[in-house]
SEZAGU-833661 format. One record per residue (C-alpha): residue number from 0; x, y, z. Coordinates in steps of 0.05 Angstrom, whole numbers. Example, Ala and Ser with C-alpha at 12.3 -4.5 7.8 and 13.67 -1.06 7.14 Angstrom:
% residues 2
<num=0 east=246 north=-90 up=156>
<num=1 east=273 north=-21 up=143>
END
This chain:
% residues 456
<num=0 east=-149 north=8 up=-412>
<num=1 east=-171 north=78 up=-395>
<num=2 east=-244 north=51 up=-403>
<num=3 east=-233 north=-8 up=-361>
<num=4 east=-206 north=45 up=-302>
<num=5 east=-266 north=90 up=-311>
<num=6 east=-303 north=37 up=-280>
<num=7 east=-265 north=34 up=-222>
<num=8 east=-291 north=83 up=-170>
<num=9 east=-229 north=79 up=-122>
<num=10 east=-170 north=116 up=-137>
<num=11 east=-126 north=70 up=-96>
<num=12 east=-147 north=7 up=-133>
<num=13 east=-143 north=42 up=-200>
<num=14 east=-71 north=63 up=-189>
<num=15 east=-45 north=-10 up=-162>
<num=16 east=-73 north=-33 up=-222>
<num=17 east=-34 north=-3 up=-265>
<num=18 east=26 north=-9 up=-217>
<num=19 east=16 north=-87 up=-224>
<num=20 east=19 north=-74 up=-304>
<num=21 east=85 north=-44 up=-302>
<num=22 east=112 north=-102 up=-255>
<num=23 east=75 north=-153 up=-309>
<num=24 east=120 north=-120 up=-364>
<num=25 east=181 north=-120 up=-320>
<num=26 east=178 north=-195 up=-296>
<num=27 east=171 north=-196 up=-379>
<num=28 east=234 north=-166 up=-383>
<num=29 east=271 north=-224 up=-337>
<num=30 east=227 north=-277 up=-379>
<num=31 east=252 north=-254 up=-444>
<num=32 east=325 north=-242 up=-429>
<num=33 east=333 north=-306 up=-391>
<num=34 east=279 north=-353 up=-377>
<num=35 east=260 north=-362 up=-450>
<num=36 east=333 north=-378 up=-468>
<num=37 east=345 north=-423 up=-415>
<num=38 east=341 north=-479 up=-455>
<num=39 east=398 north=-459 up=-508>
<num=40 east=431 north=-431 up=-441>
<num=41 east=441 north=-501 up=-407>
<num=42 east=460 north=-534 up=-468>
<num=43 east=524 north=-482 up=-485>
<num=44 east=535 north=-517 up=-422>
<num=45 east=541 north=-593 up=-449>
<num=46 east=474 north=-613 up=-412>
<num=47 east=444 north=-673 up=-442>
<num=48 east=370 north=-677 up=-458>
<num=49 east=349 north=-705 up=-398>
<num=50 east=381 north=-647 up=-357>
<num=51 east=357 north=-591 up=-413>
<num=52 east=288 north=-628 up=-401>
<num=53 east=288 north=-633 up=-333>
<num=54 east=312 north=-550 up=-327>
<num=55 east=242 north=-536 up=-346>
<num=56 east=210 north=-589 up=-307>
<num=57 east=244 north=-559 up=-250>
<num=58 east=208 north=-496 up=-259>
<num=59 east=145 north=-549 up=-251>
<num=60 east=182 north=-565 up=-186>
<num=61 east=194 north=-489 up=-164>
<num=62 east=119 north=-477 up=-176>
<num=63 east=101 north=-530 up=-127>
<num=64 east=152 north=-518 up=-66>
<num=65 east=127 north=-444 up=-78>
<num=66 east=55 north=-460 up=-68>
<num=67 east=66 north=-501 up=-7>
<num=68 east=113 north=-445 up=24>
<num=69 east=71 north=-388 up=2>
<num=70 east=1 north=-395 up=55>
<num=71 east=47 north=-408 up=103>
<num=72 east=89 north=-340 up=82>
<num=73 east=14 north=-306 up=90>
<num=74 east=-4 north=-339 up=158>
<num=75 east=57 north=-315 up=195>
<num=76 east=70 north=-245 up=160>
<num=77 east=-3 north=-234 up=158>
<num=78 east=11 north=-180 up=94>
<num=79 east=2 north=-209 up=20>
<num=80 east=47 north=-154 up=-4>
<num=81 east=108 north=-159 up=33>
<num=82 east=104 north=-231 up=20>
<num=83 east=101 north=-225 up=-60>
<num=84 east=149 north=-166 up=-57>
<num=85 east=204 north=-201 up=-21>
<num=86 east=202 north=-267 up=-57>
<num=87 east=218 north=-226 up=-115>
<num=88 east=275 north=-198 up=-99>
<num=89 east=304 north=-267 up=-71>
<num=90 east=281 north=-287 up=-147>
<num=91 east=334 north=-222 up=-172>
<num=92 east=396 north=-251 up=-128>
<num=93 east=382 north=-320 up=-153>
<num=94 east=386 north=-291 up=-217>
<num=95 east=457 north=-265 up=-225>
<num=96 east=489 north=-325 up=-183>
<num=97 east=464 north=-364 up=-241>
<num=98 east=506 north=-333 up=-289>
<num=99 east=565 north=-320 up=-240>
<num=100 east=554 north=-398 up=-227>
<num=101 east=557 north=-416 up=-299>
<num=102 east=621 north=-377 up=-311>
<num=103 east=659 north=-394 up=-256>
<num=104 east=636 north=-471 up=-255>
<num=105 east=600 north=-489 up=-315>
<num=106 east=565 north=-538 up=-297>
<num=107 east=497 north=-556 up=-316>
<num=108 east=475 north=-594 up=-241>
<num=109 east=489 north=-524 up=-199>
<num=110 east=455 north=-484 up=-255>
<num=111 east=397 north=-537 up=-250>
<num=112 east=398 north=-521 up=-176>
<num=113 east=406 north=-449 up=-171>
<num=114 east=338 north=-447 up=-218>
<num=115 east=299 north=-488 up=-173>
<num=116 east=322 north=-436 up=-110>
<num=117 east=302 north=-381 up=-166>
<num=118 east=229 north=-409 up=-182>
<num=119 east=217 north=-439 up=-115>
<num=120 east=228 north=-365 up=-83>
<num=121 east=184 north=-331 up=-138>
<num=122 east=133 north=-378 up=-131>
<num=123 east=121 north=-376 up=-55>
<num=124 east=95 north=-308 up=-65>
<num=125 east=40 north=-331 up=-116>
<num=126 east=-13 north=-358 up=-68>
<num=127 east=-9 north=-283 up=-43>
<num=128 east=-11 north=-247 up=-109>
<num=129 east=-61 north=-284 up=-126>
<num=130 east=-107 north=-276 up=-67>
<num=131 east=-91 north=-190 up=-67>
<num=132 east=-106 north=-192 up=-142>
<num=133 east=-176 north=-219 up=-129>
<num=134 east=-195 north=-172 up=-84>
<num=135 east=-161 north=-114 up=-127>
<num=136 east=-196 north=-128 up=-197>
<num=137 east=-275 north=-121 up=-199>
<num=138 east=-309 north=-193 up=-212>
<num=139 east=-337 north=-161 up=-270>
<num=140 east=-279 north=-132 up=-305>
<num=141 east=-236 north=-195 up=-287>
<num=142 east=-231 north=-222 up=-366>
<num=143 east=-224 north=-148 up=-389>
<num=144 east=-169 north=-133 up=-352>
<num=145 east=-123 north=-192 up=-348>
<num=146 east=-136 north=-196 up=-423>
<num=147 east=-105 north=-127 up=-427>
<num=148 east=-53 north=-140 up=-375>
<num=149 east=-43 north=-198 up=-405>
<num=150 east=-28 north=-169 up=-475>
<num=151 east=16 north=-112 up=-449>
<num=152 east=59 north=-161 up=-421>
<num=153 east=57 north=-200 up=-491>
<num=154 east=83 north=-139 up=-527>
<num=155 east=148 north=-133 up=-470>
<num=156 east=163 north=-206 up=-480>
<num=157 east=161 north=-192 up=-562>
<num=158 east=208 north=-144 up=-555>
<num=159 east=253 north=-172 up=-500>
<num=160 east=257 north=-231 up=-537>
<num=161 east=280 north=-196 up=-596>
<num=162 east=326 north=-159 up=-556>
<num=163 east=356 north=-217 up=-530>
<num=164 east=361 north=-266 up=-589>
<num=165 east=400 north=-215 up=-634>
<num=166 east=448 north=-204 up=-575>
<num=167 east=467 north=-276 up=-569>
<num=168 east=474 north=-283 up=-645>
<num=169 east=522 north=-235 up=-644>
<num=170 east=561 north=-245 up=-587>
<num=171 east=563 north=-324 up=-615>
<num=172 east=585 north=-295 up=-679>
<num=173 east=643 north=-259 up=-645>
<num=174 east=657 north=-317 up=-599>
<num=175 east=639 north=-285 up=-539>
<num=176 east=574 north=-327 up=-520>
<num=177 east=579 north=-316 up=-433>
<num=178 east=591 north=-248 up=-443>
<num=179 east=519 north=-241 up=-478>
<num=180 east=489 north=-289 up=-431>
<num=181 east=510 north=-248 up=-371>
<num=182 east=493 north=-181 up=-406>
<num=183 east=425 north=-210 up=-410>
<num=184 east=424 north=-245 up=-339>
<num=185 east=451 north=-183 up=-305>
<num=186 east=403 north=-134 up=-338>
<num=187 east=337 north=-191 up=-321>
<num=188 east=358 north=-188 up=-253>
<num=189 east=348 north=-111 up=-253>
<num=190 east=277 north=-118 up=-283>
<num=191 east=261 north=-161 up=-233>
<num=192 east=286 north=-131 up=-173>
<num=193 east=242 north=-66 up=-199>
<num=194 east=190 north=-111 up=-197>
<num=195 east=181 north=-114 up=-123>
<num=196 east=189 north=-32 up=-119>
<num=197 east=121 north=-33 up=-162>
<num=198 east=92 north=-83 up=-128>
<num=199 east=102 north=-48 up=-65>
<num=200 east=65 north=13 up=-91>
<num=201 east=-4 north=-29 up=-92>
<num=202 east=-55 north=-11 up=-43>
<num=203 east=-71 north=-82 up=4>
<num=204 east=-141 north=-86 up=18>
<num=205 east=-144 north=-117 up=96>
<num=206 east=-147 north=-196 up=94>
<num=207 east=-207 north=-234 up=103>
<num=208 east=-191 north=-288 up=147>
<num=209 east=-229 north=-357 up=167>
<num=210 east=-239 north=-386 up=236>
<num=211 east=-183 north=-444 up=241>
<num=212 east=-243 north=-504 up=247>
<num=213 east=-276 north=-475 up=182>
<num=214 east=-209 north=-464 up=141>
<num=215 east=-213 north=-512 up=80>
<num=216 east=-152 north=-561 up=86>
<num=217 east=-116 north=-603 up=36>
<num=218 east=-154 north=-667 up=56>
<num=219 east=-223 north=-640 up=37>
<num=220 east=-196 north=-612 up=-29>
<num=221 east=-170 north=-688 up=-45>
<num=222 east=-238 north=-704 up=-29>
<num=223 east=-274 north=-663 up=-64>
<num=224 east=-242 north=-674 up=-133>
<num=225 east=-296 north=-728 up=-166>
<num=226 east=-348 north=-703 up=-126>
<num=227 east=-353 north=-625 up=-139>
<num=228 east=-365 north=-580 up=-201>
<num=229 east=-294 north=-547 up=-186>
<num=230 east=-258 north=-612 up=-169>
<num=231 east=-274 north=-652 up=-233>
<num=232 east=-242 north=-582 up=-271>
<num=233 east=-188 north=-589 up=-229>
<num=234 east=-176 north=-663 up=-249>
<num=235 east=-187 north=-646 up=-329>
<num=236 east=-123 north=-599 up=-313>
<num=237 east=-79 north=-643 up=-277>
<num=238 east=-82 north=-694 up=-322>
<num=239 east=-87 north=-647 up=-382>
<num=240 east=-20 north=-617 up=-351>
<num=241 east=17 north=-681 up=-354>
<num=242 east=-4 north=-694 up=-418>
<num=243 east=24 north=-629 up=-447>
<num=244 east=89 north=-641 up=-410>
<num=245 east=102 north=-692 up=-426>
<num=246 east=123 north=-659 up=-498>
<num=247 east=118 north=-587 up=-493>
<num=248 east=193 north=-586 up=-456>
<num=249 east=212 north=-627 up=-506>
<num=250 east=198 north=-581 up=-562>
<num=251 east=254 north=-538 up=-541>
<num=252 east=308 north=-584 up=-534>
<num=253 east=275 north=-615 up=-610>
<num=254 east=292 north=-548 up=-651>
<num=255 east=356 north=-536 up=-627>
<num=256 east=387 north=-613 up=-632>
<num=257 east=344 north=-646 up=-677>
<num=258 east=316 north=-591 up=-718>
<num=259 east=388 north=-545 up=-715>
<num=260 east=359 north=-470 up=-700>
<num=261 east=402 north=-420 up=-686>
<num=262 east=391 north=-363 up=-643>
<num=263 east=354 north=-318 up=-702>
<num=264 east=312 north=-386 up=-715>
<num=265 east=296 north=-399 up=-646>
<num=266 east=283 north=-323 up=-628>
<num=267 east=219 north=-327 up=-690>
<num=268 east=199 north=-395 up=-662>
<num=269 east=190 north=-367 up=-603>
<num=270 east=161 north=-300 up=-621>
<num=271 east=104 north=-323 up=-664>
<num=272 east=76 north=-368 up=-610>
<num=273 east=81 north=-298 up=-557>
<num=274 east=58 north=-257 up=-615>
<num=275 east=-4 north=-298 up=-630>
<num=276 east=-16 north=-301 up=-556>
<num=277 east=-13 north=-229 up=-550>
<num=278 east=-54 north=-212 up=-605>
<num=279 east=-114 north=-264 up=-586>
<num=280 east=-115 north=-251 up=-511>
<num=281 east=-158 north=-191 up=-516>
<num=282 east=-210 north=-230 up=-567>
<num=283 east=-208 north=-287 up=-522>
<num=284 east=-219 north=-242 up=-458>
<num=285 east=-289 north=-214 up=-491>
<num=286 east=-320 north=-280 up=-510>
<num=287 east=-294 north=-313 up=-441>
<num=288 east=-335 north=-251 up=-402>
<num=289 east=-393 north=-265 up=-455>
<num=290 east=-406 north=-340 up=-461>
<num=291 east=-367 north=-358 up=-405>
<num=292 east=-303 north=-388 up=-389>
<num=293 east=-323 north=-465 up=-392>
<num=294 east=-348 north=-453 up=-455>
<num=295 east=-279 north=-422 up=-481>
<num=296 east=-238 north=-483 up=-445>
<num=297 east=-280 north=-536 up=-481>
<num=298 east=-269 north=-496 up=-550>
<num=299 east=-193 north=-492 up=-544>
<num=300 east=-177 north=-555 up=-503>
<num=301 east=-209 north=-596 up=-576>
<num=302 east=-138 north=-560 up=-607>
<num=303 east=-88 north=-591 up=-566>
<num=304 east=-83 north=-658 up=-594>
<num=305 east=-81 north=-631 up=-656>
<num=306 east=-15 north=-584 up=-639>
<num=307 east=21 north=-644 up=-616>
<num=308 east=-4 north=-689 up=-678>
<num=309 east=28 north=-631 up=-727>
<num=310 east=93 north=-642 up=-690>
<num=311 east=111 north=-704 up=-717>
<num=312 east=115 north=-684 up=-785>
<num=313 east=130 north=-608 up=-776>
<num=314 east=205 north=-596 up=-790>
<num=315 east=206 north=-550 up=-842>
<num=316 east=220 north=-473 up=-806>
<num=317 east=165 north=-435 up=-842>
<num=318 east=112 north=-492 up=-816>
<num=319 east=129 north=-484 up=-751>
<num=320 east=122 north=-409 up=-750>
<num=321 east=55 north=-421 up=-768>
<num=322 east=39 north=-477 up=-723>
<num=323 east=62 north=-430 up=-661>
<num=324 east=16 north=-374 up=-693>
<num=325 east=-36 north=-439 up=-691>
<num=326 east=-14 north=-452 up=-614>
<num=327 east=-18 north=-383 up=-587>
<num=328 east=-81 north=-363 up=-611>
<num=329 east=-103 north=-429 up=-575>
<num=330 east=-58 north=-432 up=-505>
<num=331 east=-78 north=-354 up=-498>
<num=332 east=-166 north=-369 up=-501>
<num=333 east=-137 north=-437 up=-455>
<num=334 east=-101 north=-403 up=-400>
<num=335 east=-135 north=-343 up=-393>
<num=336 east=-203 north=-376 up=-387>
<num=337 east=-185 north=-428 up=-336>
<num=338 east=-145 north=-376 up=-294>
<num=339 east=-221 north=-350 up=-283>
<num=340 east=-259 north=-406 up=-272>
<num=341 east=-217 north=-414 up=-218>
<num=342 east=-235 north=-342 up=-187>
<num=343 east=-312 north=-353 up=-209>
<num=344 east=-315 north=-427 up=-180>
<num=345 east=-284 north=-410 up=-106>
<num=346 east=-315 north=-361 up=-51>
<num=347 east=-276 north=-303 up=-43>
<num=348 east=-245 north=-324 up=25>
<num=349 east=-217 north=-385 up=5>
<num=350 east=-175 north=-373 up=-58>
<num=351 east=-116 north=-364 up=-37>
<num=352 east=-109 north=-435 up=7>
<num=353 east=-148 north=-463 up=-58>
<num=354 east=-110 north=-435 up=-116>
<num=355 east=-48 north=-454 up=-79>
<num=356 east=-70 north=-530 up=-77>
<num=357 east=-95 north=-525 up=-149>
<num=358 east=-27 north=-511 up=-169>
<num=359 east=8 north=-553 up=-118>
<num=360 east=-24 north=-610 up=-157>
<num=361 east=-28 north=-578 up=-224>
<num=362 east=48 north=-571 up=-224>
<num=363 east=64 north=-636 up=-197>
<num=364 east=27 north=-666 up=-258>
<num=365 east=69 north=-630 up=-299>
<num=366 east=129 north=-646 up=-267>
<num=367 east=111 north=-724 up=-272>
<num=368 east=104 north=-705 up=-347>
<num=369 east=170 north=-665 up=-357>
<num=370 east=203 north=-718 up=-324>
<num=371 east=175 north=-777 up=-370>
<num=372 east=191 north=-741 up=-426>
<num=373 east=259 north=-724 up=-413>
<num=374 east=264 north=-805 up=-390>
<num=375 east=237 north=-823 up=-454>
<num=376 east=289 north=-777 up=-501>
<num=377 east=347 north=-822 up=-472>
<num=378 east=319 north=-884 up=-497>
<num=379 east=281 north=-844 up=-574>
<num=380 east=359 north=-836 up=-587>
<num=381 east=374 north=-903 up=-580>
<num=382 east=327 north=-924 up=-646>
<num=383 east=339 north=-927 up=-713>
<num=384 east=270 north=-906 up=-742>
<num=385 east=291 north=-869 up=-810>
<num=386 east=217 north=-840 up=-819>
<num=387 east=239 north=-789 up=-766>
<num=388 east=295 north=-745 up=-746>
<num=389 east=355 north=-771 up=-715>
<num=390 east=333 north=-763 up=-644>
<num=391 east=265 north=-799 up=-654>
<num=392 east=227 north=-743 up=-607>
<num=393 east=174 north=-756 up=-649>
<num=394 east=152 north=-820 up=-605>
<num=395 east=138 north=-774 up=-550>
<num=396 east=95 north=-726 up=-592>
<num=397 east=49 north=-785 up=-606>
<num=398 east=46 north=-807 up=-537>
<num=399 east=30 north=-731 up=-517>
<num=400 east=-22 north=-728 up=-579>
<num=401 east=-63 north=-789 up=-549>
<num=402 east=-59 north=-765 up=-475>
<num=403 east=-80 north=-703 up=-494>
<num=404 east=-141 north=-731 up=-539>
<num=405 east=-165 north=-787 up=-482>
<num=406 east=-177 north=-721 up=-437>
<num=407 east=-204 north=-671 up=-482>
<num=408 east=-257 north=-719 up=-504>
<num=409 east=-271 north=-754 up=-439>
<num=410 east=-262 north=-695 up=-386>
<num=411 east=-289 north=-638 up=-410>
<num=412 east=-357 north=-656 up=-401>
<num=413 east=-343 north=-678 up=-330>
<num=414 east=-351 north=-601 up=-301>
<num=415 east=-394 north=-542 up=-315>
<num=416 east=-403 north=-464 up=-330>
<num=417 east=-413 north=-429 up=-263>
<num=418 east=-439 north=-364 up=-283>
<num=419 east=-506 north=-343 up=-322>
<num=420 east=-475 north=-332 up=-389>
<num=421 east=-509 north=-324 up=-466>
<num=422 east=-520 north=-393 up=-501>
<num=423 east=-454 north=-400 up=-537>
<num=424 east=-446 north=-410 up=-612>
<num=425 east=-415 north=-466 up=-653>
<num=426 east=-337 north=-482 up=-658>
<num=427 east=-347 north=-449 up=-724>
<num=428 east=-360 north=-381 up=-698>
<num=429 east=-297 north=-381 up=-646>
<num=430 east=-250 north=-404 up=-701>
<num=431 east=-276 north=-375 up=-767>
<num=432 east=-320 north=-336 up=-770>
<num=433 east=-303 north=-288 up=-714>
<num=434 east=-228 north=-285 up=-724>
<num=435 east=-250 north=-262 up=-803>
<num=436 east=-288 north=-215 up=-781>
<num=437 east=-249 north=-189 up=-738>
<num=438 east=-190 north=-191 up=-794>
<num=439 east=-247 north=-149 up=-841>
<num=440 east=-262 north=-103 up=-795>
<num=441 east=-189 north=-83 up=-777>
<num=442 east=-194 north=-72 up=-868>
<num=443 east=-252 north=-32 up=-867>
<num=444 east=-233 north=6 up=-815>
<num=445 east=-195 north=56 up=-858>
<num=446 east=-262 north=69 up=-899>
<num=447 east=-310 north=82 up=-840>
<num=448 east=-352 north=18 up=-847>
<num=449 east=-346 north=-44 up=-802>
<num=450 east=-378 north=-112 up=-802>
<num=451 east=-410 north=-123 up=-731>
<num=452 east=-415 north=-193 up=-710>
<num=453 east=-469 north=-231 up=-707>
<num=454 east=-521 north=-227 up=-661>
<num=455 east=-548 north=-283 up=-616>
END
């Protein structure tokens, strides 16, 4: 980190960096004590899958309302910060009425609710995150640092997740389930409220605006999506999103009722998948800054059919530790690498309106997805298929497997590097050989030698 800094000749921008690092770790805090649980969460409150399915295609949901509020937050404040830094701490009060909802009603359709306000007020201050982030990280330090942001925030969700699994074991053990669940809740809320006192601490370079005839409207992005370099990546996402979703909530709802984890189980199911992510983000980060990011999004987006085709036969728990090792290692090259094509593919003064309709539409397509898949678990039940388990979620892991396969083969070759980049190696060198070496050199370290890699 200290390296990356050096390179930074304003003190101002140096220093909100690392301010937006510590709010990273603390909006890890609130994911890890209660948005990674709010799956078992709902269910302690007799949701069906269809409602624990559609929880998490509300986030989906959030995202979007957020991203059509947010520009319109920037337009009338006219100040990215105070837009980000308020919508958090709407996120904070949203927060605790969850869990003060849940114990004084229990029920599952105000919880549902309540997280939608939650998301939906979060999100609206992304489109102006994103847009002071741009212009606070150096184009060429981008993959650098949010590889190392990125992995500082892995190691707070390890941790919180820990924190927070072994409380609700034990609290469950005692019989005293709420009273973890608010523990948890109450102390997420904190984290995130601090978040916004961080944030506030950034320096806000002024904001380029456009002229309102050349501002680049919704209309001309639909337009624009078979016929530009940046709109055909845009389409591989949307529909890659949907095809994900269509499962990935799923997978959730699938280890608790089909599969039976407890709160130990679920805690290491979860972990290895953020531990794998927080390991690789860094290794991903280099080569994404080296051979570009279209090359990294064509070498990981070949892996996703193959995570949902290992669902439908993984149910054994030490398989599906190593299957999220698999999916981390993969998801973290994925989504770091298309967060910065988007940066690399848009002019400077447009991301902000543009990255808000990217995600507009990326999280609609995962909504669509969420919801099919939560459809499609009411009628799996209904069969009698004895090669699976008793809830049949398997059918929807091969419908995700083939979605997922029809647009990694047939997309990814519809859009293009944007950036002069080395001449990338083989899949080989991305999955083998590099992570070896890397796993040698980490060996050898202790005797002074180390294996460089190879040189193209």
């Amino acid at each position: 980190m200290k390296s990356i800094l050096a390179k930074i000749d304003d003190p101002k921008i140096r220093s909100s960096l690392i301010y937006s690092i510590i709010d990273g770790c603390l909006w890890a805090v609130m994911f890890g004590f209660c948005e990674n649980y709010i799956v078992p969460f709902i269910l302690s409150f007799g949701a069906n899958s269809f409602m624990a399915s559609l929880i998490q295609g509300i986030f989906f949901l959030g995202i979007l309302f957020g991203q059509i509020i947010g520009p319109l937050l920037i337009k009338l404040k006219g100040q990215r910060k105070a837009v980000a830094v308020t919508t958090i701490r709407i996120q904070s009060i949203c927060i605790l009425l969850i869990i003060l909802v849940a114990y004084l009603t229990k029920s599952p359709a105000l919880l549902i609710l309540l997280y939608f306000i939650s998301t939906t007020s979060s999100n609206a201050g992304g489109p102006a995150w994103i847009s002071l982030m741009n212009d606070l990280v150096p184009r060429k330090l981008r993959g650098a640092y949010w590889s190392i942001r990125n992995r500082f925030i892995g190691f707070t969700q390890f941790i919180s997740i820990i924190i927070a699994g072994i409380c609700l074991f034990v609290f469950k053990k005692i019989g005293m389930e709420i009273v973890g669940y608010s523990i948890l809740f109450v102390a997420g809320a904190i984290a995130r409220f601090l978040c916004g006192f961080f944030m506030s601490k950034q320096y806000e370079p002024p904001l380029e605006t456009t002229n309102s005839q050349d501002e680049f409207r919704f209309i001309i992005f639909l337009r624009k999506i078979f016929t530009t370099n940046f709109g055909r990546f845009a389409l591989f996402q949307f529909l890659m999103a949907f095809s994900v979703n269509i499962m990935s909530p799923i997978l959730n709802i699938h280890v608790i009722e089909s599969l039976h984890f407890n709160y130990i189980q679920f805690m290491a199911y979860t972990l290895s998948f953020m531990a794998a992510s927080f390991i690789s983000v860094t290794y991903w980060g280099a080569l994404s800054d080296r051979y570009g990011n279209y090359k990294i999004i064509a070498t990981t987006s070949i892996s996703l059919p193959i995570l949902a085709f290992i669902w439908i036969f993984n149910r054994n728990f030490y398989t599906i530790l190593l299957t999220q090792i698999f999916s981390g290692f993969v998801w973290s090259g994925f989504n770091l690498s298309t967060q910065n094509f988007l940066f690399d593919a848009v002019r400077r003064e447009n991301v902000a309106k543009i990255s808000s309709y990217y995600s507009i539409l990326t999280n609609l397509f995962a909504f669509a997805g969420t919801t099919l898949g939560g459809i499609l678990t009411l009628f799996t039940k209904r069969l009698h298929i004895t090669f699976f388990t008793s809830n049949n979620y398997e059918l929807i892991f091969i419908l995700s497997f083939l979605l997922r396969t029809f647009v990694a083969l047939f997309l990814i070759r519809s859009f293009k590097e944007v950036r002069n980049v080395e001449a990338a190696p083989s899949l080989a060198h991305f999955y083998i050989y590099m992570p070896v070496n890397n796993i040698v050199n980490k060996f050898n370290i202790i005797t002074g030698r180390k294996i460089t890699g190879r040189k193209k």
